[in-house]
C-alpha positions as CSV (number, residue, x, y, z in Angstrom):
1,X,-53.2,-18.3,9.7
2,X,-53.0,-17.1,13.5
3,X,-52.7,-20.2,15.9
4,X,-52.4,-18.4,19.0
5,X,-54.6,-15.7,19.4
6,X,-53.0,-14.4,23.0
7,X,-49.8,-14.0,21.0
8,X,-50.2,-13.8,17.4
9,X,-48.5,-16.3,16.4
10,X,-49.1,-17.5,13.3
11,X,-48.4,-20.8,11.9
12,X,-45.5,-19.9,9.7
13,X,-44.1,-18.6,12.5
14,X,-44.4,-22.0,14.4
15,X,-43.1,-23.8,11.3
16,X,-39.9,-21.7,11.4
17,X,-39.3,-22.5,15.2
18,X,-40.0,-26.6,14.1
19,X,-37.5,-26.1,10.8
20,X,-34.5,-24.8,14.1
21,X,-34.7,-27.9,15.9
22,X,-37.9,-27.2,18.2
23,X,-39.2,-30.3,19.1
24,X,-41.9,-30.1,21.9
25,X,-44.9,-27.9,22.5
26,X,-43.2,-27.2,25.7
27,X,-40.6,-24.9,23.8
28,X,-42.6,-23.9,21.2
29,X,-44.5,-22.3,24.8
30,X,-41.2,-20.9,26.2
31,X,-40.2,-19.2,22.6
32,X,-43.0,-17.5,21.8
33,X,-45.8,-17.7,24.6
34,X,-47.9,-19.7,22.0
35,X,-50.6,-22.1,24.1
36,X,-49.0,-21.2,27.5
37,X,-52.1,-18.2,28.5
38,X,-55.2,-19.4,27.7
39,X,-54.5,-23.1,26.0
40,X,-57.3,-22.8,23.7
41,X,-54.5,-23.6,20.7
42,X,-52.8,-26.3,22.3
43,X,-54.4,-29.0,20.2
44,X,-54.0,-27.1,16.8
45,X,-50.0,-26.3,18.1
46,X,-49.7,-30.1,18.5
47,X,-51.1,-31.1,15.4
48,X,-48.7,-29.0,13.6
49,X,-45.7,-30.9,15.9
50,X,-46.9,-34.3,14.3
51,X,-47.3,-33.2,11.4
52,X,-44.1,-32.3,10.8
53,X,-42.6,-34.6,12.7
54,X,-44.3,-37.7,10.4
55,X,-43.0,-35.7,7.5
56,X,-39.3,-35.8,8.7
57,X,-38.8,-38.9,9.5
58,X,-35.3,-38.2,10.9
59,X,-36.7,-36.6,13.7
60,X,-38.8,-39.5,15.3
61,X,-34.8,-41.0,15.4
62,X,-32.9,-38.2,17.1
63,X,-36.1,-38.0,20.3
64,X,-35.7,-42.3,20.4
């Protein structure tokens, strides 16, 4: 499903970038552009950031 609209980014794509180590929707913004034009998919961009960080516990370690 596309996230960002302004850059077609879809949310496999934005999985992938989480899977590399991307932690914040800061760099999700400076990897692919996704939420930094219009911001309209900021909220659905962060909601894929907690849900994968609840789902890997390990992470909520390595940003304490």
């Amino acid at each position: 499903m596309v996230v960002c609209h302004c850059y077609a980014v879809n949310d496999r794509q934005l999985r992938s970038m989480l899977e590399v180590g991307t932690t914040t929707f800061e760099q999700i913004a400076a990897m692919c552009g996704a939420g930094a034009r219009c911001g309209g998919c900021r909220q659905h961009i962060e909601e894929i950031l907690e849900d994968h960080s609840a789902s890997n516990p390990l992470l909520a370690l390595r940003s304490a």
